[in-house]
LOSE-306064 format. One record per residue (C-alpha): residue in three letters; x, y, z. Coordinates in Angstrom, 2 decimals. Each point is the difference from the previous one (the first is absolute). Layout:
N
aa=ALA | east=X | north=Y | up=Z $
...
REM end
This chain:
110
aa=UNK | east=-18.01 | north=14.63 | up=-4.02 $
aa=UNK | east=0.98 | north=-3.65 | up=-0.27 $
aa=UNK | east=-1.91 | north=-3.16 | up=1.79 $
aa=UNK | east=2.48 | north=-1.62 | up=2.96 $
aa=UNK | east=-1.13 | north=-3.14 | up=-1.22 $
aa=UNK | east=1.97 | north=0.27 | up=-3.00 $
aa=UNK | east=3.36 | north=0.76 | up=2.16 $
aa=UNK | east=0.14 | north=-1.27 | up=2.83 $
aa=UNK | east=3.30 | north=-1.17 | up=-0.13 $
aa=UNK | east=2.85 | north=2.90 | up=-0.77 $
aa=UNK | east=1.39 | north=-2.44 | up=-2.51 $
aa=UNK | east=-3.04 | north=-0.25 | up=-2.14 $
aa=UNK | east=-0.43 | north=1.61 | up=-3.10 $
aa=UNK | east=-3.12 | north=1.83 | up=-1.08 $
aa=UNK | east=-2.36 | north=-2.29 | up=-1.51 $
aa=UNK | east=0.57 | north=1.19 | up=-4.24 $
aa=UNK | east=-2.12 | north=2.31 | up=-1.05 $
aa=UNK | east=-1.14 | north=0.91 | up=-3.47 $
aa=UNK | east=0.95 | north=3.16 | up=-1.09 $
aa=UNK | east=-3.47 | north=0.66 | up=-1.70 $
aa=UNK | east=-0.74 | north=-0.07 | up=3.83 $
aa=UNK | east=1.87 | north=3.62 | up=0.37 $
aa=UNK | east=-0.43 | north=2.97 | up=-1.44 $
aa=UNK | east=-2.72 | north=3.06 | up=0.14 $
aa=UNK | east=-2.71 | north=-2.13 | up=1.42 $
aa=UNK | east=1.88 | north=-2.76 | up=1.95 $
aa=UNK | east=2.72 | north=-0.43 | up=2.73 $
aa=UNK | east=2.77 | north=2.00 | up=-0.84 $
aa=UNK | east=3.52 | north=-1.33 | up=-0.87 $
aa=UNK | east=2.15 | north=-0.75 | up=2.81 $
aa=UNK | east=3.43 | north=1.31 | up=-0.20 $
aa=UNK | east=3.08 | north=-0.99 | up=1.37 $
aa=UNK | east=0.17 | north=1.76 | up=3.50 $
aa=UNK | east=-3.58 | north=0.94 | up=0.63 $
aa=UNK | east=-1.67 | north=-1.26 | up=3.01 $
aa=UNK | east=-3.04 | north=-1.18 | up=-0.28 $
aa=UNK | east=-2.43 | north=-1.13 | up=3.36 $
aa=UNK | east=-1.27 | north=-3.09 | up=-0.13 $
aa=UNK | east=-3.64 | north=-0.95 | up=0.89 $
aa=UNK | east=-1.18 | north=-3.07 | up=2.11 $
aa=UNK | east=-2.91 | north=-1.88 | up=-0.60 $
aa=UNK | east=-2.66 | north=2.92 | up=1.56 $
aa=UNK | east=2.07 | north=2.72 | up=-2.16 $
aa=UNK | east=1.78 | north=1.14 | up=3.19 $
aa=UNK | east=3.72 | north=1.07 | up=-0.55 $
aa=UNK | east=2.29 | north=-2.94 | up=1.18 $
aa=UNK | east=3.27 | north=0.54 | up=-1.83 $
aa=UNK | east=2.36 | north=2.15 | up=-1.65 $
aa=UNK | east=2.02 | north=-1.35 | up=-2.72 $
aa=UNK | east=2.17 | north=1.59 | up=-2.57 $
aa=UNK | east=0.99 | north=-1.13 | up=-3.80 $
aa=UNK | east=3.33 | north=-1.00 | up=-0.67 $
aa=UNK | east=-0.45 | north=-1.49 | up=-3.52 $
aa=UNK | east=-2.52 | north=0.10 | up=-2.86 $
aa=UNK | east=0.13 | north=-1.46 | up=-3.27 $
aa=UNK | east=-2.15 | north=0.06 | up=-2.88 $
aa=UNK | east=-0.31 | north=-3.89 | up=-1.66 $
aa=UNK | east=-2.48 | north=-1.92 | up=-2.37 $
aa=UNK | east=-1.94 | north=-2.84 | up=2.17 $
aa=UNK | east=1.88 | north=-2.43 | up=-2.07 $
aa=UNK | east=3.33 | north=1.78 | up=1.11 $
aa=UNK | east=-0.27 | north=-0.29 | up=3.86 $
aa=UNK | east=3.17 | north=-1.83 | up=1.51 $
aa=UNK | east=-1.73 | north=-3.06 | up=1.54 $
aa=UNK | east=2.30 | north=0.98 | up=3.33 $
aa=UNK | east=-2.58 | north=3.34 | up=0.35 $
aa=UNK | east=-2.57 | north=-1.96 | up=-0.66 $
aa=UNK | east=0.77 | north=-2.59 | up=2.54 $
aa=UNK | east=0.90 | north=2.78 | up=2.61 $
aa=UNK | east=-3.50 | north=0.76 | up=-0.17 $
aa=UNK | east=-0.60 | north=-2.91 | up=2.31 $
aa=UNK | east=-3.24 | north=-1.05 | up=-1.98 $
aa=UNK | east=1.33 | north=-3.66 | up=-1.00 $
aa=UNK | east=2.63 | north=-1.25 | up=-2.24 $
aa=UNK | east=0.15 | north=1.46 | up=-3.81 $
aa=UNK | east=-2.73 | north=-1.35 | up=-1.72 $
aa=UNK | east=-2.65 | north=0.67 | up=2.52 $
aa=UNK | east=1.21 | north=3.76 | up=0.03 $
aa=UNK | east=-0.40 | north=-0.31 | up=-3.38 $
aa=UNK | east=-3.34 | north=-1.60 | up=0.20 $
aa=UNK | east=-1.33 | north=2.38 | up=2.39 $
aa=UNK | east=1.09 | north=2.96 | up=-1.66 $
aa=UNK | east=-1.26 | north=-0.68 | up=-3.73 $
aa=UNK | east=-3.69 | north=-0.99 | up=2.25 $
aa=UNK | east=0.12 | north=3.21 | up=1.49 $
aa=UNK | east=1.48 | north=2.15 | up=-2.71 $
aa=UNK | east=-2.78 | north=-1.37 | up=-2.92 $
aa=UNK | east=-2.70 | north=0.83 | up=2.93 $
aa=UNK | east=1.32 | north=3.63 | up=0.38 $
aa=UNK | east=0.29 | north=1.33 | up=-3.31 $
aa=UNK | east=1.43 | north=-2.93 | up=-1.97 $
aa=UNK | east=3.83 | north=-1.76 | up=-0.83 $
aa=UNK | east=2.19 | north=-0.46 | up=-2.12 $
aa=UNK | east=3.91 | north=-1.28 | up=0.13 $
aa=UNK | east=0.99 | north=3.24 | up=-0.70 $
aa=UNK | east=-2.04 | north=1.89 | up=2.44 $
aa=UNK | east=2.07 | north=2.51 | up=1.59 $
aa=UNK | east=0.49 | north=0.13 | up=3.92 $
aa=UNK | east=1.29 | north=2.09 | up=2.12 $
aa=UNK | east=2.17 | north=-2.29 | up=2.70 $
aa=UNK | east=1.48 | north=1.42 | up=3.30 $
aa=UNK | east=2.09 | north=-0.42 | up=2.74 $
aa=UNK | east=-0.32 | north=1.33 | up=3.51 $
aa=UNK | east=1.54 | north=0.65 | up=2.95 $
aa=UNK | east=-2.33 | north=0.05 | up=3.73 $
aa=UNK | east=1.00 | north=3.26 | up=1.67 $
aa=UNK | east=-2.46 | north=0.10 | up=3.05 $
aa=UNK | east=-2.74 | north=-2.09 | up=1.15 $
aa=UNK | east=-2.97 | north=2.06 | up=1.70 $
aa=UNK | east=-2.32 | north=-2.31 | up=1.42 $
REM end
């Protein structure tokens, strides 16, 4: 389950992810093709989107046009706001591996 917030536009790519995030006791790792529901704010489903790409990439190795797709400022404050949040859940580092993905809005349900 995925938050709408984070999608809202078909467009959009997944906010990265860390890929310490997946795994036995986390999310697990999209795939190119699944469907996932997406939740909105009160965990209701709201959307159905499915993965088109996913890439594997050290922070320091995201193309600054995914970044920017993001729609969370221009490079540096992606950057800025990612090392912030990244250091307060579970640390950073420039070679800190993420998992980035594209997406594709199939249905909206609300």
């Amino acid at each position: 389950m995925r938050y709408w917030r984070w999608c809202w536009r078909a467009r959009r790519p997944r906010p990265v992810a860390t890929l310490r995030d997946y795994g036995a006791d986390g999310e697990p790792m999209p795939e190119v093709g699944r469907r996932d529901i997406v939740l909105d704010g009160r965990g209701r489903p709201a959307a159905i989107i499915e993965t088109v790409e996913l890439t594997q990439r050290r922070f320091d190795d995201v193309p600054e046009a995914f970044a920017l797709a993001e729609g969370e400022g221009d490079y540096a404050e992606w950057r800025a706001g990612h090392i912030a949040y990244f250091t307060r859940n579970g640390g950073w580092s420039p070679g800190l591996m993420l998992v980035c993905e594209r997406f594709r809005l199939v249905e909206v349900l609300t």
